[in-house]
N, C-alpha and C positions, 0 to 999 in steps of 0.2 A: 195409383202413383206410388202408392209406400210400397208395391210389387218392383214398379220400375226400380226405384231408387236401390231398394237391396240386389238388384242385378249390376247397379253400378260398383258394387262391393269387390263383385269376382272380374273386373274388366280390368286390364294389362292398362298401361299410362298410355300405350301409342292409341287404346280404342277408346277411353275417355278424353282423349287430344284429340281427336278424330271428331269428336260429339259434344266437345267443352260448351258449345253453347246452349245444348241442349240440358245439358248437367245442369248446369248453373241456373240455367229457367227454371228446372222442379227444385233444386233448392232452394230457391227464392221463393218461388209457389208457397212450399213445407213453411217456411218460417214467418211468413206475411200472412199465412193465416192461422188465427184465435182460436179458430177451431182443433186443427193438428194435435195427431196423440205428444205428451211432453218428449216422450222418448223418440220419437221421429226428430222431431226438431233438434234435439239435442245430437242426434247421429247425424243429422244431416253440416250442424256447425262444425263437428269434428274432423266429419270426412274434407268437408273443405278447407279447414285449416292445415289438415297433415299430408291432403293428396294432391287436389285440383292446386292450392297453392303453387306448387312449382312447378305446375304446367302452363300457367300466366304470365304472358312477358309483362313486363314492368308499363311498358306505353296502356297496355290494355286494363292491367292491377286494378285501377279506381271504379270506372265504368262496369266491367264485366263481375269483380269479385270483392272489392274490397268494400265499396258503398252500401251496395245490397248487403253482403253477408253481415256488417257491422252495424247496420240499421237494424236490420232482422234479431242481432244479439241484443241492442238496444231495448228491444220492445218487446222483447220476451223476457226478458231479465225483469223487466217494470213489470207486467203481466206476474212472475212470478213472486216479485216482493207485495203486491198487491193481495196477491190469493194465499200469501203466510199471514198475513196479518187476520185473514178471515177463517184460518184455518184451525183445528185443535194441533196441541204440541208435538204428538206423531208426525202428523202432518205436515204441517212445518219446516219442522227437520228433513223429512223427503226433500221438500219444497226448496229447500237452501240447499243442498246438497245439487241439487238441479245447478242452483246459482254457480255454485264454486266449478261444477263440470263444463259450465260459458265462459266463466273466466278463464281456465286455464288454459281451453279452446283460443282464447281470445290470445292469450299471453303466448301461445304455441306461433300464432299469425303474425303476431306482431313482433317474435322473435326473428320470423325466416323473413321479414322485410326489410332487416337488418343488411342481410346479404347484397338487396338489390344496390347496383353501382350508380352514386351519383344520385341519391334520394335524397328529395329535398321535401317542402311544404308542398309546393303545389303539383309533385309528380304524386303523388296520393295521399291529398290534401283530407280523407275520411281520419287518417290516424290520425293529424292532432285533432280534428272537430270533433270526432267521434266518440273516441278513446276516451278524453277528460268526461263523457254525461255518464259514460257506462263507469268508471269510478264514482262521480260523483252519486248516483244511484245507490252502490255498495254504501259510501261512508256516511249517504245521508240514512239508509234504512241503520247501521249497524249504531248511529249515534244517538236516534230517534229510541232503538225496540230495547238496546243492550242493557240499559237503567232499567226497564219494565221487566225484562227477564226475569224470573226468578228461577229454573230450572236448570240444573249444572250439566246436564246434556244439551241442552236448548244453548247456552251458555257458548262449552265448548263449541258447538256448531257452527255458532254465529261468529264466534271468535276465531275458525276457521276460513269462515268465508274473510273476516277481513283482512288474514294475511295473505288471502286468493290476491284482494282489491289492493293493496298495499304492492306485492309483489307486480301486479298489474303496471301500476303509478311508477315503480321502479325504473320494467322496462321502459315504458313510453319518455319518461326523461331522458332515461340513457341514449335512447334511439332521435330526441329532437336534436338532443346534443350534439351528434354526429353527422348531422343534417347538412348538406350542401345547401345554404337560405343564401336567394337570391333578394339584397336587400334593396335595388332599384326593383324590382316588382312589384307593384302593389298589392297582385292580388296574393302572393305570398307574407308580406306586410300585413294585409288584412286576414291571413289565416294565425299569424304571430298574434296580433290584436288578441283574436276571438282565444286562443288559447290562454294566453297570459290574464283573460278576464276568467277564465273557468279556473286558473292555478286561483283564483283569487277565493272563486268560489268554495273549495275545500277547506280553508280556514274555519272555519266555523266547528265543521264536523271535525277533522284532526286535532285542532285547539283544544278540546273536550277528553277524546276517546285517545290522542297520542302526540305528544306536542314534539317530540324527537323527528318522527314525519313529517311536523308540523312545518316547523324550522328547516327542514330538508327542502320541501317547495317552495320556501320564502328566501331560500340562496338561490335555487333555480331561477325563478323569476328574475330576482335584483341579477344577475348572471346575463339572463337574456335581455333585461331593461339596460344594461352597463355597455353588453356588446351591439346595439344596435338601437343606442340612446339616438344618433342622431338622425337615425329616419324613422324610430318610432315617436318623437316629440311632441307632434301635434297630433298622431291618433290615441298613440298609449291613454286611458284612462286609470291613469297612476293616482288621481284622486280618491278614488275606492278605496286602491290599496293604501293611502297615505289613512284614511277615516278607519278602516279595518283595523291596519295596525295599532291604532292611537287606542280606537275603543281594547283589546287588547292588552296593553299596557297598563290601561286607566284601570282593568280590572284585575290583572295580575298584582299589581299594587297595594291594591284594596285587601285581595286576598292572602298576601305578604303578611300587611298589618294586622289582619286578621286572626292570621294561622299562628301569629308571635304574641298574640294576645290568650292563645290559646293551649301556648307552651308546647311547640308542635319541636320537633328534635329541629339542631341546628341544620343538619345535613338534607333536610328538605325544602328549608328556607335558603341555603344555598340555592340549589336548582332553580327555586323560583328567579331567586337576583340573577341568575344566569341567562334565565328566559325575558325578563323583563330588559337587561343588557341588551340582547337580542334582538328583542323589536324596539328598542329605541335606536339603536345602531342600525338595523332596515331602514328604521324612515329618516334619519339623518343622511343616509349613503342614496333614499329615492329623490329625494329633497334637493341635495346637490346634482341631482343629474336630471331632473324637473323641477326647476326650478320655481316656485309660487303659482303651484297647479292648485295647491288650497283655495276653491271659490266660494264653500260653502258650509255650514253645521260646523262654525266657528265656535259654538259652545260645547264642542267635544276638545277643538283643540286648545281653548284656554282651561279648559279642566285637565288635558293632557299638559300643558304649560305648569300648574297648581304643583306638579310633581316637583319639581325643581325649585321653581320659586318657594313652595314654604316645606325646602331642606331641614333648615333646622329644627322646624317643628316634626317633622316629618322622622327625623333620626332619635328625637327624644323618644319615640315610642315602643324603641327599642333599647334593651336592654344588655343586651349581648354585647358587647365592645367588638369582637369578631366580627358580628353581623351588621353593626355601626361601619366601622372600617372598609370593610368591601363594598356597602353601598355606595360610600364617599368614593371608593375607587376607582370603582368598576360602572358605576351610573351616575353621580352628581358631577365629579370634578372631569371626567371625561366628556360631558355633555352639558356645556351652559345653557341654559333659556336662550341666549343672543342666538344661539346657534341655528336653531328652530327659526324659531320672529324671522331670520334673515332669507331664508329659502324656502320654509313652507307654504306660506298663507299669498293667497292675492294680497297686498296691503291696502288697495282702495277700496278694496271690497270688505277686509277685516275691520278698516276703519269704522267705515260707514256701520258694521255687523255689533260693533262695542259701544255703540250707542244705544241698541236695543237689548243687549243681555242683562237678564238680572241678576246682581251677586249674591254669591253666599260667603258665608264666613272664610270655608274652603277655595272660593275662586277669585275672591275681590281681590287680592293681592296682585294676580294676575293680568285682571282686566286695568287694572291700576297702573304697572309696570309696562305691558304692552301696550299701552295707549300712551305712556310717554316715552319710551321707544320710538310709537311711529313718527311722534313728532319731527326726528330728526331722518325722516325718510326723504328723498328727494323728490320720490314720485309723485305723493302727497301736494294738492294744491291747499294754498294757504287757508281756505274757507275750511277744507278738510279738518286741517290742523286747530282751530279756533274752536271746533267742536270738540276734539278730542280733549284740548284743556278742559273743556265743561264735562266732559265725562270726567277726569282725572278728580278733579274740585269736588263733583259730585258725591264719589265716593270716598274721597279723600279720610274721612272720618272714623272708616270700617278699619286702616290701618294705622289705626294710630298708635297702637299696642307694639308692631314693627319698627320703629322709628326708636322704642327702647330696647332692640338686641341689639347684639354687636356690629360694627359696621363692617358689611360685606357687598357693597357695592361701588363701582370702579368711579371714580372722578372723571369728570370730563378732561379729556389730555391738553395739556397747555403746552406748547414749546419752552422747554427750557426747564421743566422741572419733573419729577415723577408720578406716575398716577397714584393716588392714595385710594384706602377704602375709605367710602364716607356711607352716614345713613340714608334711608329714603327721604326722607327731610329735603337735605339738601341735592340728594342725586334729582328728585324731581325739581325742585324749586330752579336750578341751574340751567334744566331740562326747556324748561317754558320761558325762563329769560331770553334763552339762545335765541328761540321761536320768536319773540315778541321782538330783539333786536332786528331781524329782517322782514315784519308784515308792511306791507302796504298799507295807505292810511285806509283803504277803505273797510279792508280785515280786522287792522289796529282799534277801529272805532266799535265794529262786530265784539271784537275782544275787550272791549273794556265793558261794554253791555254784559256781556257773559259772567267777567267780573264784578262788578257790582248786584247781579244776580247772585249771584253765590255767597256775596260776603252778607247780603241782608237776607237771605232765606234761611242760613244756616244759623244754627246754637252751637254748633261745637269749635271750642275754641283752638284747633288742630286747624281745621281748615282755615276759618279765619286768620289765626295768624300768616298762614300762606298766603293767602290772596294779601294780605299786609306787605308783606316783604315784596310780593312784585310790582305792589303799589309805590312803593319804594325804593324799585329798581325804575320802573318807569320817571320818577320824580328826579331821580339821579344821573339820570342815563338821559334823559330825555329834555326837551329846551325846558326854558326857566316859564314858558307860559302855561306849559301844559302841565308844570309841578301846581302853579298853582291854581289852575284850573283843578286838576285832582282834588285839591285840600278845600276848595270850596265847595266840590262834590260831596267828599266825606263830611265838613262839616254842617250843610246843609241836612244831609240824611240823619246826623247823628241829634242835629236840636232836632226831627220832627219826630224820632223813636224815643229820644229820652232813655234809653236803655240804662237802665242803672242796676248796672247786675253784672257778674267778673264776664259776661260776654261784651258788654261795654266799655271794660277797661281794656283791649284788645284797638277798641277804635280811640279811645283817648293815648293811649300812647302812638296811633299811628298818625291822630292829628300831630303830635308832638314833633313825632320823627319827618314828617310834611313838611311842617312850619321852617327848620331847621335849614331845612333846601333853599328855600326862597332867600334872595338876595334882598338887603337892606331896604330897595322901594318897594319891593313887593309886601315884606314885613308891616312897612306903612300903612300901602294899601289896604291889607288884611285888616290891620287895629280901626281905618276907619270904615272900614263896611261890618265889624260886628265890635261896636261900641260896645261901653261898659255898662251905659246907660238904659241900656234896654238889660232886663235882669237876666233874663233867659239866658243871656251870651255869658254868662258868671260861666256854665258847665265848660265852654270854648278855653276862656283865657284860664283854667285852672288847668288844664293841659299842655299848655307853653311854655318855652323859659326865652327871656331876654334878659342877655348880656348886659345892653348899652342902651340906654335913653335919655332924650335932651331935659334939662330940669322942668321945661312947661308941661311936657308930654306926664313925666312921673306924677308932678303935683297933681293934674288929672285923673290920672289912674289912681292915685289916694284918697282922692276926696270921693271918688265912684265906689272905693272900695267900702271906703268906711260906712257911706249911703247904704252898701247892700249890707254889711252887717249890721248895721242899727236898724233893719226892714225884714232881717232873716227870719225872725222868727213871727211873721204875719203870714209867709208862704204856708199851703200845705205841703210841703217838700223841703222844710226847714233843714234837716237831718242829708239831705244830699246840698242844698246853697251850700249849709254850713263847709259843708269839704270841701268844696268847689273853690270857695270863698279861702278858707286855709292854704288849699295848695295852690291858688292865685298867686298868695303872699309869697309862700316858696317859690316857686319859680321864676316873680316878676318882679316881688320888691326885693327880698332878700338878695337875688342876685347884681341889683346895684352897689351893694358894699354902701348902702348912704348913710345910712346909720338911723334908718326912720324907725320912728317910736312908735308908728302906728300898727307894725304888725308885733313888736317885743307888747305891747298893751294887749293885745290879743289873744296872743300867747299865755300871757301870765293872767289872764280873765276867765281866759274858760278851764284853764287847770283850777285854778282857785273855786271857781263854784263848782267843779265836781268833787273838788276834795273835801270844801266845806258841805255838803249835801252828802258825802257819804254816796256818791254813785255808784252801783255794780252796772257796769255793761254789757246787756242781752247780747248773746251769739247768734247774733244774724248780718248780712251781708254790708247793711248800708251804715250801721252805728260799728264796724267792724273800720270799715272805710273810714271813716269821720274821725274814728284813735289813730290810724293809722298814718292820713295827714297831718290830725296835732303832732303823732313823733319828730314825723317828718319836718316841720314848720320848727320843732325846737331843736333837732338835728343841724338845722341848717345854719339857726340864728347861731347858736353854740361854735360851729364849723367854722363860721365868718366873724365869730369874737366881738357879736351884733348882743349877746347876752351877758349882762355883767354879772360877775360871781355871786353877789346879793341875791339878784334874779334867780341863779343859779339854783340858788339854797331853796330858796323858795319853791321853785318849779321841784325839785325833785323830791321836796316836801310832800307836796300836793300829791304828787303821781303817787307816791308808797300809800297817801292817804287811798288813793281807788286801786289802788292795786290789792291793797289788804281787804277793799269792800267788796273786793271782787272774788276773791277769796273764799271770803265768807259764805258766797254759795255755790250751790253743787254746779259740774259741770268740767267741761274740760275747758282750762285756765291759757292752754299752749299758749295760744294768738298773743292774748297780753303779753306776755310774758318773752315770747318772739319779739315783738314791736320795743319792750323796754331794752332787751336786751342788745337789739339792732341800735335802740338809744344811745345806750351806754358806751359802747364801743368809743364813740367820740373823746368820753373824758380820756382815754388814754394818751389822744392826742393834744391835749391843752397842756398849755408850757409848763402853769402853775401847777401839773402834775407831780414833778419831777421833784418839789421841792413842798411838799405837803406840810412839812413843820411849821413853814407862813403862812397858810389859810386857814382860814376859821374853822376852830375845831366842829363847830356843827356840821357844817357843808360836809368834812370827811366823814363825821356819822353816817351822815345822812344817805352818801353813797355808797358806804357799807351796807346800813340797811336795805336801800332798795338791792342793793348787787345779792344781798344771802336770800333775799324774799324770791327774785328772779332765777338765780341759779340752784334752787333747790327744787322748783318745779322744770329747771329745764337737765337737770342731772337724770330727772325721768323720763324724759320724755327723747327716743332716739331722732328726732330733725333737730332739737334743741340743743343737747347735751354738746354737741362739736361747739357752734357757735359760742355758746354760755361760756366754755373751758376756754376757750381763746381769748373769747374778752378776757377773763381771767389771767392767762398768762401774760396778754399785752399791758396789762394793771402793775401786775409786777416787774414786770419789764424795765415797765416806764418810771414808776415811785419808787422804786427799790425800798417800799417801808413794808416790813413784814407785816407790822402792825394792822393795814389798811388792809393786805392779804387774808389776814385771818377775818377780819370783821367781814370783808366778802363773804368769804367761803364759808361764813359761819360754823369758825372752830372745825370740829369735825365733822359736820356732816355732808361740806363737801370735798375736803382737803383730800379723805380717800380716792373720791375719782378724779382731782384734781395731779394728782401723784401717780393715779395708773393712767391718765391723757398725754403728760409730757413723758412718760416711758414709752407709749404707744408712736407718741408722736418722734420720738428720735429713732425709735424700729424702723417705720413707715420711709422715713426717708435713703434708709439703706437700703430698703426690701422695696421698691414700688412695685405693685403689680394690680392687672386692671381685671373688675368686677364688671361681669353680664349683669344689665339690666331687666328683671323682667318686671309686666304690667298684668294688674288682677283685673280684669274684667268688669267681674263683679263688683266691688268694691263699690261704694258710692262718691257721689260727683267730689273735684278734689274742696270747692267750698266748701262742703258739710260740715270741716273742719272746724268751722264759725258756729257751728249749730249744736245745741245741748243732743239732742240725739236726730233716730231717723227719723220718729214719732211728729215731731216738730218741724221738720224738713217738709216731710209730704204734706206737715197741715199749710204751709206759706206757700207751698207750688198747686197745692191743690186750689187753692182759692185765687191767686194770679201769678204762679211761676214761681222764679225765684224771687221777684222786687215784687210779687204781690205782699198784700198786707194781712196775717192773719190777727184776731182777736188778741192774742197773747204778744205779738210784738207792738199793735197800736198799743199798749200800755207800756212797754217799754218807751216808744216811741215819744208819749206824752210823759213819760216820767221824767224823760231827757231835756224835754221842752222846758219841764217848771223849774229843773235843775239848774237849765241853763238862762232863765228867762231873767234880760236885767233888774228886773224889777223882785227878786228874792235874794239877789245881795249884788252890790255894786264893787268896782276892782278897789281895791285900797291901795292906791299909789303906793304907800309905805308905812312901813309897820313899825310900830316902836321898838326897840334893843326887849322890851319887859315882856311885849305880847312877842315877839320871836320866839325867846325861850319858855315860854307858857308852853306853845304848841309845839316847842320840840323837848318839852318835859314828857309832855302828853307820849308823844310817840316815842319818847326813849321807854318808858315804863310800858307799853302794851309792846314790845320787842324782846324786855328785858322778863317781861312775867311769860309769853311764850315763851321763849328758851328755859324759865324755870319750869315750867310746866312740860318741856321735853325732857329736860336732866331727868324731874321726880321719875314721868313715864318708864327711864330708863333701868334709875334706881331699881322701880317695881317689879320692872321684869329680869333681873342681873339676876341670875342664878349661882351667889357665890359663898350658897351656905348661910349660918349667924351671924349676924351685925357683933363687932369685938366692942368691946367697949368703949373703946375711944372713939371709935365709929357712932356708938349710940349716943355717946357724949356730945360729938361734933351736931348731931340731929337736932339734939335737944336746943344748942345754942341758934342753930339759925332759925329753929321755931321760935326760940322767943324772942328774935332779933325782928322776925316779920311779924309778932305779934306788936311789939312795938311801934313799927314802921303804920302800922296799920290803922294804932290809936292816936297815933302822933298826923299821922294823916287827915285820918279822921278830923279830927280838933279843928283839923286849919281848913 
């Protein structure tokens, strides 16, 4: 046969047209068999590329020469990538060289088809089926061996053959391009299919070894998907390509971040942002012209979503301002997330898929945001939607760090005014309102199951606040039975938890905000299904405020009150009734304006035996609470001109007494010193401020004192220092007595920051400008704040959370109790004019010896050279002026 075939060498074209079919038998024979010497085969592909070729009319091309002879190059080409691999490096090289002389046999063939008139897919349907495996074979060997390489001959070779297979790729697109495609055909339709899945197939290998190529078959493609979108729609398997690109992207990204972490030159990170541009722009442009082909391995495309959504974390990582900028230009502000969510994904199907992904740091954002997204999808059946809230809830807590950047998400559009940025906060909470306004009751009922799941499974006070708020949309929005159907729910759940820990003040203010809904019978209602009389309902009614009530109903509620305070401390939960019981008074008696003695007695009872007791109060949650409502309860009385100035004196007597014994030990003091401070504010507002010459010189002491004890711990401390300085300025404001100013600020040491806050403060007002929030992670929980350290934190959560009870607070605990317990001093109605000023002798002099014991301090450390003589003179007389004071004291 290889006798024959070299005679076909010397034959004229009319005597191989004469025996064309015999030719074509022994070349087919030569190439179909494994056996054949290489050089046979390889003359045999050449001669039919450059001779027999354009002796075949075109109707006969497939059948007679194009099938065979490209099947045959198929499978000799494999054949010889197979025996490179097995070969030494010599060898090899022969071996490829082989390859590159099929290719360009191939490329010679697929040139001169060029010519044929009127060639479309199915008039020689071999070249697109064909063509793409015998590429794909080249870039899979060249992507596989070229990294193993290590020989710069071997190298160049291989790197030869791939410009063979690339030039290969060249023609074959050129030539589909020019194609006469009959697109009522199908089976032309299905040879487009099988092609546009093989363009797909090269990604891999080009992505790696040449991404310029790469992106050359990824226009092709979106080219031929664009021009015959609408009869390839339901066969195209644009899903591939839509997963392909994504994965892609996801790790171009990656390798962005990476390459810039590694100080790689700008001008390569360019290129990358150009390529990633690139395939986010393919699948936005597949996207719109396949519309929610996305059915599946929806955890590639909320990681491919992650890119976008966490932008600005995403651009911090860069340092470049250059390279900042272009991403913003060229990839984020060109390409919203909405854009995606809206044409990629199935949405019943992504639904249903976000219920089972698990987050990470990197993707919760995502699954978070496109699940409240879909809410507002039409497709989506309500049952869908009710589960998507519980995923959102779910995770709700993972972003709660995001809720303190800047706000960059759009408002829901209302007619009639502009869309705003708001935070995730409200862009979801508005998101699930929407939702809840249109479920049916039978969803509606699903959905509040969902909710109350959420609010009593979680600890974190992010979520639960939300599930709050819709609790609150629903009571507001909703009839007046079902508000108070709600609040018997919450408060039901809330006596059988007892939570008494800042995740329970979360549900005491949402009782509050409940209660507020309910119209006058229902308020009735309320008061007699959770009596006073039962004690347990103390925690309920310390969460209320009422306005108005008839004089029987009050008298009532006074006599139940007093009952539980003359019974408090027999509970073991003294230290929580106790608040319960205080802020009862605030919000229920105090706000009748009655003028009842029974909570001004109360007030002025437990100030007094903590100040006569010399109380420091431990840093933990629940005695944290318990000062907190005492403020509160004197705030109020003072507000409503329920405290008369006497009292006055007295109450703020007492407080500097435990504020100074709180003082006395270590620890951070803030909280106090916050809660006095939030006190104080009030006096600015009392009439008799204005005119301080007519009130008893004590009382004005007296709130110097406390004001320079409070604002010299809150000058240091940065949440304090604003509020402190303002009370301050509102003081002066209001008295216009310098006098009273200085004894504040105590002299100097805080009149300095006192003086750089009102400069600060009249800047501020001509300059405003707005501050990014960020949130630390790390940091510990924000109570801890109540706590001496971390030490002490993890001992009370170690043993029951945060309201468990460790060793070192039950003694605080009971120190409180004996403090407080009527029976180690009972209230003194009134004091005498003689014992008044006893105990504010007392506390003028420990005020007065502190501030000398700061001047000396000061003396000691003044670097101002030798004392002059007048100076040692002046020493010597106030020594013997307090040696006096001291013997004369002494005596008496």
């Amino acid at each position: 046969m290889a006798v024959a075939i070299s005679e076909y060498e010397s034959w004229s074209e009319s005597q191989i047209e004469d025996k064309l079919q015999e030719v074509l038998d022994s070349i087919q024979k030569v190439l179909l068999d494994s056996e054949s010497d290489h050089e046979m085969r390889l003359y045999c592909v050449g001669f039919a590329a450059e001779r027999i070729v354009q002796l075949v009319p075109v109707y006969e091309a497939e059948d007679s020469l194009y099938f065979p002879l490209l099947s045959g190059v198929k499978e000799f080409l494999e054949q010889v990538f197979a025996w490179a691999l097995s070969e030494e490096p010599e060898e090899r090289i022969m071996l490829l060289s082989i390859a590159r002389a099929l290719l360009d046999h191939t490329n010679t063939l697929l040139q001169y088809s060029a010519k044929y008139d009127g060639l479309g897919p199915g008039v020689i349907p071999s070249i697109p089926r064909v063509i793409p495996k015998i590429i794909q074979a080249v870039f899979n060997f060249c992507h596989n061996e070229l990294p193993e390489t290590k020989s710069d001959v071997a190298k160049e070779s291989m790197s030869l053959m791939y410009t063979r297979g690339k030039n290969l790729l060249e023609t074959l697109l050129s030539l589909v391009e020019n194609m006469s495609v009959h697109p009522h055909l199908e089976d032309e339709i299905a040879i487009l299919v099988e092609l546009m899945d093989d363009l797909t197939n090269f990604h891999e290998a080009l992505y790696a070894i040449d991404l310029k190529a790469c992106m050359s078959v990824w226009n092709f493609y979106t080219k031929l998907a664009t021009d015959f979108a609408q009869h390839l729609r339901f066969s195209l398997r644009v899903e591939n390509a839509l997963l392909i690109l994504q994965r892609a992207a996801i790790e171009k990204f990656q390798n962005l971040i990476a390459r810039n972490s590694s100080n790689q030159p700008s001008k390569k990170l360019n290129k990358m942002i150009v390529a990633i541009s690139f395939l986010v722009k393919t699948i936005h442009t597949l996207a719109n012209l396949y519309k929610n082909s996305l059915k599946a391995e929806f955890d590639t495309f909320i990681e491919f979503l992650s890119i976008f959504y966490n932008k600005e974390d995403n651009l911090k990582k860069f340092g470049d301002k250059s390279i900042c900028e272009k991403l913003e230009r060229d990839l984020f502000a060109a390409n919203p997330p909405e854009l995606f969510l809206l044409s990629v994904p199935d949405h019943c199907k992504l639904a249903t898929a976000l219920t089972s992904i698990q987050p990470n740091c990197d993707t919760v954002l995502s699954i978070v945001l496109t699940a409240t997204y879909l809410l507002e999808v039409d497709s989506l059946e309500d049952e869908e939607k009710v589960k998507l809230v519980g995923t959102v809830l779910e995770n709700l807590w993972m972003v709660e760090g995001n809720n303190l950047c800047q706000d960059n998400l759009e408002s829901v559009q209302v007619e009639g005014s502009s869309v705003q940025l708001i935070a995730i906060y409200e862009w979801i909470l508005t998101r699930i309102c929407r939702v809840i306004s249109i479920l049916s009751p039978e969803d509606f009922q699903a959905l509040e199951t969902t909710l109350f799941q959420r609010y009593s499974s979680t600890e974190n006070m992010f979520t639960r606040q939300m599930v709050s708020d819709i609790f609150c949309f629903i009571a507001r929005y909703g009839s007046s039975s079902l508000c108070y159907s709600l609040l018997m729910t919450v408060c039901q759940v809330y006596l059988q938890s007892m939570d008494n820990t800042p995740n329970g003040a979360v549900t005491e203010v949402l009782i509050r905000r409940l209660f507020n809904f309910l119209d006058g019978e229902e308020k009735l209602t309320w008061i007699e299904e959770f009596v006073l009389d039962k004690p347990d309902n103390i925690v309920l009614w310390s969460c209320i405020e009422i306005d108005e009530m008839n004089t029987s109903l009050l008298t009532k509620i006074e006599n139940a009150l007093e009952k539980v305070y003359n019974e408090a401390f027999e509970r073991d939960d003294y230290i929580h009734t106790l608040t319960c019981l205080i802020d009862c008074h605030t919000g229920v008696l105090v706000n009748q304006h009655s003028k009842t003695q029974l909570t001004n007695r109360m007030c002025l009872e437990i100030w007094q035996r903590l100040a006569e007791n010399l109380y420091s109060p431990p840093h933990n949650y629940q005695t944290s609470q318990f000062l907190r409502a005492l403020c509160d309860v004197t705030c109020s009385l003072l507000t409503s001109s329920q405290l008369a100035t006497e009292d006055l004196s007295q109450v703020i007597n007492w407080i500097t007494c435990v504020i100074n014994a709180e003082k006395s030990t270590e620890g951070n003091h803030g909280f106090s010193s916050g809660l006095m401070i939030n006190m104080l504010k009030v006096i600015p507002t009392q009439s008799w401020i204005g005119n301080v010459e007519n009130v008893d010189p004590c009382l004005v002491t007296q709130i110097g004192t406390l004001s320079s004890v409070c604002l010299r711990s809150a000058v240091k401390d940065p949440i304090l220092k604003t509020p402190g300085l303002e009370y301050l300025r509102n003081l002066a404001q209001a008295s216009n007595n310098s006098g009273l100013v200085r004894l504040c600020s105590d002299e100097n040491d805080i009149m300095d920051h006192f003086t750089i806050f009102l400069k600060e403060e009249e800047d501020s007002t001509s300059n405003c400008r707005e501050e990014k929030l960020t949130i630390n992670h790390d940091a510990p929980p924000l109570f801890s704040i109540l706590l001496h350290d971390d030490s002490e934190f993890e001992t009370a959560t170690a043993v029951g959370g945060i309201c468990g009870v460790s060793s070192q607070q039950q003694l605080h605990d009971l120190d409180l109790k004996r403090k407080l317990s009527p029976g180690k001093s009972m209230m003194k109605t009134k004091r005498s004019k003689s014992g008044i000023s006893c105990a504010d002798e007392v506390d003028t002099v420990v005020t007065l010896l502190a501030k000398m014991e700061q001047h000396v301090t000061k003396l000691e450390t003044l670097e101002t050279g030798n004392l002059s003589d007048d100076q040692r003179t002046a020493l010597r007389s106030l020594g013997g002026r307090l040696l006096k004071l001291i013997q004369s004291k002494g005596e008496d």
